[in-house]
MIVEXRO-647215 format. One line per field, with one value per residue (C-alpha): residue number from 1; residue in three letters; x, y, z. Coordinates in steps of 0.001 Angstrom, whole numbers. Example, Ala and Ser with C-alpha at 12.3 -4.5 7.8 and 13.67 -1.06 7.14 Angstrom:
2
nr = [1,2] $
rest = [ALA,SER] $
X = [12300,13670] $
Y = [-4500,-1060] $
Z = [7800,7140] $
END
This chain:
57
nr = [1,2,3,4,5,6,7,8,9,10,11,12,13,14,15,16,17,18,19,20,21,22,23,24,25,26,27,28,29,30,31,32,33,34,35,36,37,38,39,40,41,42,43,44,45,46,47,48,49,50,51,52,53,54,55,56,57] $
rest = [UNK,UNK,UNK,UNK,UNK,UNK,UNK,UNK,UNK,UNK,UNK,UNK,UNK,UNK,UNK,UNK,UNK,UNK,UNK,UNK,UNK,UNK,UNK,UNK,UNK,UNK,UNK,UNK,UNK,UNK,UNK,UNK,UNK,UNK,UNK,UNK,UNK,UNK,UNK,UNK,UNK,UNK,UNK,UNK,UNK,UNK,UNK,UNK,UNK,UNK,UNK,UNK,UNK,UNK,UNK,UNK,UNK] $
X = [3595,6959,5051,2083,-383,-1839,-1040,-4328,-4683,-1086,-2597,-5767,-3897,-1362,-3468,-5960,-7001,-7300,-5104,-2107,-4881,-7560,-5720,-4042,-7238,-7631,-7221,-4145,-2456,-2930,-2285,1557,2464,648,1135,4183,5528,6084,7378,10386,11158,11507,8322,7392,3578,1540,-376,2406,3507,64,-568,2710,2448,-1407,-848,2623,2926] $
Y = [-8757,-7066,-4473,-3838,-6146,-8698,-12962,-13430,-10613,-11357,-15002,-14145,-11951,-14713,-17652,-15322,-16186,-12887,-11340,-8428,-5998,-6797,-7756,-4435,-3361,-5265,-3591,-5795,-4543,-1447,-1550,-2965,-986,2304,5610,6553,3658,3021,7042,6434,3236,6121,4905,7561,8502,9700,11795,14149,13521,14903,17820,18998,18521,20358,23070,24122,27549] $
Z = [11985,11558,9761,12321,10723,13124,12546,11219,8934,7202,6856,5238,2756,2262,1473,-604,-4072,-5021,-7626,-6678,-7611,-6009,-2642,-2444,-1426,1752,5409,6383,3035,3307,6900,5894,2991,3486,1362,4247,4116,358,372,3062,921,-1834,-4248,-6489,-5321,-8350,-7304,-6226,-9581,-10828,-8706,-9368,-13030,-13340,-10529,-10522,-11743] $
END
């Protein structure tokens, strides 16, 4: 809601019996806390951390 994610989508990831894991691969989820979102919170994305570790020269 505050984050974009429609009422019934943020209550069908709240009331969900699935584990952390598993829901943080539903659309309202990853609608919420998407890749740009966790990076302006300043999250460390792995997979920067990878490419720069295997292709930096």
């Amino acid at each position: 809601m505050r984050l974009g994610v429609r009422v019934q989508s943020a209550v069908a990831c709240g009331i969900t019996s699935k584990g952390p894991w598993r829901s943080s691969k539903t659309p309202g989820i990853n609608q919420a806390l998407s890749n740009a979102y966790l990076k302006r919170q300043g999250l460390y994305e792995l997979r920067d951390g990878w490419i720069k570790l295997h292709y930096s020269k």
